[in-house]
C-alpha positions as CSV (number, residue, x, y, z in Angstrom):
1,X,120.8,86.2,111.8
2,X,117.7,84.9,113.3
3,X,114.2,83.2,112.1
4,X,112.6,86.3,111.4
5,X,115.8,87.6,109.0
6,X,115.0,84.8,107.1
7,X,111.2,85.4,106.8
8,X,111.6,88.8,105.6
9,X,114.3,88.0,102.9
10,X,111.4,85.4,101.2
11,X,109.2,87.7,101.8
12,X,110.7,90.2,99.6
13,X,112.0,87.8,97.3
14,X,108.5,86.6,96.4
15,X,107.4,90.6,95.7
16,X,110.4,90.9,93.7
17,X,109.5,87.2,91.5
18,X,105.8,88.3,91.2
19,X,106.9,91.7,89.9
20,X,109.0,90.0,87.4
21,X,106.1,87.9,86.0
22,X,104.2,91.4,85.6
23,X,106.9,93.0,83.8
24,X,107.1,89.9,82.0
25,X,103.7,89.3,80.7
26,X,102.6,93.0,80.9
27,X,105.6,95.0,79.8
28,X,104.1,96.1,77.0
29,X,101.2,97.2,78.6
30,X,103.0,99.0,81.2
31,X,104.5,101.9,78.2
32,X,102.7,104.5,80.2
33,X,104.7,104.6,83.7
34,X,106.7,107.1,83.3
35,X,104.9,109.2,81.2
36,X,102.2,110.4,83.0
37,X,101.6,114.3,83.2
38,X,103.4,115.7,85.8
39,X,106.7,114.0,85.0
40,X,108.9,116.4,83.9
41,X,110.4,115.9,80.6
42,X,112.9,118.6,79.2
43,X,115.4,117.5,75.7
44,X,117.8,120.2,74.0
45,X,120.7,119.4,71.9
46,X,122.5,117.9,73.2
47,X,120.9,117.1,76.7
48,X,118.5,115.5,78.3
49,X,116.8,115.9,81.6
50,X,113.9,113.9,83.0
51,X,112.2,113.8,86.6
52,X,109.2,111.5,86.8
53,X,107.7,113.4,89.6
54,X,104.1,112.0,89.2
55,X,105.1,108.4,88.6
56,X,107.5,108.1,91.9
57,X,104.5,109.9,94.0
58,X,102.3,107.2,92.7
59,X,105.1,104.1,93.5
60,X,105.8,105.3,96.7
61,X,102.1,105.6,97.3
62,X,101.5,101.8,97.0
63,X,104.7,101.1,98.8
64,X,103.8,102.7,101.8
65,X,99.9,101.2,101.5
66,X,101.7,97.7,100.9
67,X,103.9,98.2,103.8
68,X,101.1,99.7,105.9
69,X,98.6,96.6,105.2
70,X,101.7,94.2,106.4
71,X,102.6,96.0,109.5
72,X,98.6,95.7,110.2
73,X,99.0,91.6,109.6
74,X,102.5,91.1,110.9
């Protein structure tokens, strides 16, 4: 392991603690990831299935700009 091992790994530990204090505060604000149309929602009998297309395009959007903004600092 070297120094920049270590500079990564409280890196993503402060994304992960700020995220918590979101979810934290917020939560109850936050009810509508998830269930945004486009996320597909199906519930029979006995069964249910459930893809959250929409939301996971969205995530993955500001993952990549997050990681796109650090690779321009780093």
């Amino acid at each position: 392991m070297n120094q920049n091992t270590g500079k990564i790994l409280i890196f993503i530990s402060g994304i992960i603690f700020l995220l918590g204090i979101v979810i934290y505060f917020f939560g109850d604000k936050l009810n509508w990831i998830g269930r945004l149309p486009g996320d597909f929602r199906f519930e029979g009998k006995n069964t249910k299935v459930y893809f959250p297309i929409v939301t996971m395009l969205i995530i993955s959007l500001l993952i990549n700009a997050v990681l796109y903004v650090i690779r321009k600092f780093f």
